[in-house]
C-alpha atoms as a printed R data frame, in Angstrom:
   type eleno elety resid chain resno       x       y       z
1  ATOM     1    CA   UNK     A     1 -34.882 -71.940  -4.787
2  ATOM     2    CA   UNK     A     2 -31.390 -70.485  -4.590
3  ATOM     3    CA   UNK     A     3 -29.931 -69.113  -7.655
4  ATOM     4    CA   UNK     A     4 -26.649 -68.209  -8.401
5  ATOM     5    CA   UNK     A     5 -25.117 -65.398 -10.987
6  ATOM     6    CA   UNK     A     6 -21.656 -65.232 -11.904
7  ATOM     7    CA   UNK     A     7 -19.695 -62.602 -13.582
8  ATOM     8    CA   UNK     A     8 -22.432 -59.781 -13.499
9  ATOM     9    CA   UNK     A     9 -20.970 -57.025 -15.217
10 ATOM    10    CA   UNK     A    10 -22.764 -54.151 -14.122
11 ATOM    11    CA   UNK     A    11 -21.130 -51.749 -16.411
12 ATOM    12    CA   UNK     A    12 -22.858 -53.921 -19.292
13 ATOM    13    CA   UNK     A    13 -26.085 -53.057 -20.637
14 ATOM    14    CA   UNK     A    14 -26.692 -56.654 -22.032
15 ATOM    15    CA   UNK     A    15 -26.237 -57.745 -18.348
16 ATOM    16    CA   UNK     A    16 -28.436 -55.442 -16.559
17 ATOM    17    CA   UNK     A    17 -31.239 -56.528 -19.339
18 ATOM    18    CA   UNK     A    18 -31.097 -59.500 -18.820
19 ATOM    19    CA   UNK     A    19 -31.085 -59.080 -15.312
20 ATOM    20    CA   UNK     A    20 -34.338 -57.227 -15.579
21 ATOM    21    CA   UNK     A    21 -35.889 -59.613 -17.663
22 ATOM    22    CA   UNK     A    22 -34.831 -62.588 -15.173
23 ATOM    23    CA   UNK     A    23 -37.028 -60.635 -12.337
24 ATOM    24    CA   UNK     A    24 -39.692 -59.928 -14.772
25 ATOM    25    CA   UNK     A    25 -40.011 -63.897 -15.274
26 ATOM    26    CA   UNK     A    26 -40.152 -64.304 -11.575
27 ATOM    27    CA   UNK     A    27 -42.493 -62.143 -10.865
28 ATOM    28    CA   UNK     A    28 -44.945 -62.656 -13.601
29 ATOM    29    CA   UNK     A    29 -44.771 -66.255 -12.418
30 ATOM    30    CA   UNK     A    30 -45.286 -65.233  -8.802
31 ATOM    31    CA   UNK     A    31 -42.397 -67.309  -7.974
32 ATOM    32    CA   UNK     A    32 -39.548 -65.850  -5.913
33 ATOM    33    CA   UNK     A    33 -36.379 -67.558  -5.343
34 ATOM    34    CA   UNK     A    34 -35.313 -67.457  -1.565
35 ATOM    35    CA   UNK     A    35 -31.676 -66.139  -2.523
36 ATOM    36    CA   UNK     A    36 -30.223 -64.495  -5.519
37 ATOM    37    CA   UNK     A    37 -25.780 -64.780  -5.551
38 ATOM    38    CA   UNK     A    38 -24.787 -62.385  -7.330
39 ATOM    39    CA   UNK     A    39 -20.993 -62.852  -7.751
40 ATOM    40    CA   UNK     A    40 -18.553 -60.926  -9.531
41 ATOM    41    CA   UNK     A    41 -16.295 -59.945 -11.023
42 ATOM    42    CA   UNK     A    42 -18.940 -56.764 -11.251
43 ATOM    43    CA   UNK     A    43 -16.707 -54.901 -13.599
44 ATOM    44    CA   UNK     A    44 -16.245 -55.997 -17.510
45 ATOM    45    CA   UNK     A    45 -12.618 -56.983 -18.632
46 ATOM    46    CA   UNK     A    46 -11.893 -54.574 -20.547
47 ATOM    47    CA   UNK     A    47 -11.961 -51.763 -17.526
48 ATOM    48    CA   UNK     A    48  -9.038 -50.163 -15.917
49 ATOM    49    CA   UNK     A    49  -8.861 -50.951 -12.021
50 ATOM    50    CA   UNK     A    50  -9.392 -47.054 -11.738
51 ATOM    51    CA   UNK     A    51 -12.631 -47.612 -14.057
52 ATOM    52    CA   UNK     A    52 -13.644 -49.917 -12.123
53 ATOM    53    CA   UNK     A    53 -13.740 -48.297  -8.732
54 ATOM    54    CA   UNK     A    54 -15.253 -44.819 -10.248
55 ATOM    55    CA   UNK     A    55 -18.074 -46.486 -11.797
56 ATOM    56    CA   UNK     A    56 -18.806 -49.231  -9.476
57 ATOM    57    CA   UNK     A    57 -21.051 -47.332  -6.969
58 ATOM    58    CA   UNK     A    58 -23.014 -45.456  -9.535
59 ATOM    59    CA   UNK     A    59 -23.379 -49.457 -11.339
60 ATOM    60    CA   UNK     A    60 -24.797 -50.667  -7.540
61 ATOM    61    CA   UNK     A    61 -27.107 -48.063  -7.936
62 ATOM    62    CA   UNK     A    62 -28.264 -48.787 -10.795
63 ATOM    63    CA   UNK     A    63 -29.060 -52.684 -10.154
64 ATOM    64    CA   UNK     A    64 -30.457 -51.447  -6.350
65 ATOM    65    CA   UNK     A    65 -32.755 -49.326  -9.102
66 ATOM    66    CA   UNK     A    66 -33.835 -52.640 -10.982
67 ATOM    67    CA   UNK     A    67 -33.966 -54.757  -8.462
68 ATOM    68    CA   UNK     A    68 -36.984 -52.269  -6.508
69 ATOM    69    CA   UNK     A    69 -38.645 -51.868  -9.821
70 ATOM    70    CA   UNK     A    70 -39.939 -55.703  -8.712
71 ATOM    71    CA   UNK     A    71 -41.516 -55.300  -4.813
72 ATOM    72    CA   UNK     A    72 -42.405 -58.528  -4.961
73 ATOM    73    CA   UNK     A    73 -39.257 -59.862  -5.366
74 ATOM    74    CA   UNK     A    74 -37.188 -57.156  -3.120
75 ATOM    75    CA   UNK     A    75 -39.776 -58.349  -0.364
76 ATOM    76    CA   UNK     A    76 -39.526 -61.946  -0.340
77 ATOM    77    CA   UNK     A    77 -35.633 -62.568  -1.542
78 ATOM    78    CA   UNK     A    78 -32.157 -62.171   0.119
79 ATOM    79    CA   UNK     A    79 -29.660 -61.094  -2.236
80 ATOM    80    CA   UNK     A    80 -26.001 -62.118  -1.977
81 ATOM    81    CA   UNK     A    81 -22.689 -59.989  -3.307
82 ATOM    82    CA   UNK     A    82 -19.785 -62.107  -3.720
83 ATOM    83    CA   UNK     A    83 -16.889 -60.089  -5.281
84 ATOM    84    CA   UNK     A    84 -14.712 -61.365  -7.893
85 ATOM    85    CA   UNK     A    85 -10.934 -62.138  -7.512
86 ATOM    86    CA   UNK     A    86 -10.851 -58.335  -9.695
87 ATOM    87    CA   UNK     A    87 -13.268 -56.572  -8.015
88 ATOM    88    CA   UNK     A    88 -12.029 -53.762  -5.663
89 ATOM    89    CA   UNK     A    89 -12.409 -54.465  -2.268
90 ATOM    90    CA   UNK     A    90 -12.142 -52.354   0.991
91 ATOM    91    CA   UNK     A    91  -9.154 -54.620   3.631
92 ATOM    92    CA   UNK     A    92  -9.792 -52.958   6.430
């Protein structure tokens, strides 16, 4: 199973919730999807572009933090990170 997640605001609480409670469902069921997409944008709206790249790390960090709550999960699926057309990226 391949499932794909699209604008995951990761400065949203709501978002990171339900996030948790997605993994939760998987791994109560014992069922792992092969791949998780996680595509942006990663940043709500309503952030400046400066917002955005100040909080952005500490916001990875905090969905690396969820995602090894669930072992079984971290073990057995890839996880993809699309950026959005407004997320900062490095050109280099």
């Amino acid at each position: 199973m391949i499932l794909f997640l699209a604008d995951v605001w990761l400065d949203t609480k709501q978002v990171l919730g339900g996030f948790k409670r997605l993994l939760q469902g998987f791994q109560e069921s014992k069922i792992a999807p092969a791949v998780i997409v996680l595509m942006g944008d990663f940043s709500s709206p309503q952030l400046s572009a400066t917002e955005q790249a100040v909080n952005l790390q500490s916001n990875f960090g905090a969905l690396g933090n969820i995602i090894a709550d669930y072992k079984e999960i971290s073990e057995q699926t890839e996880f993809v990170i699309v950026p959005g057309p407004n997320d900062p990226v490095s050109h280099s």
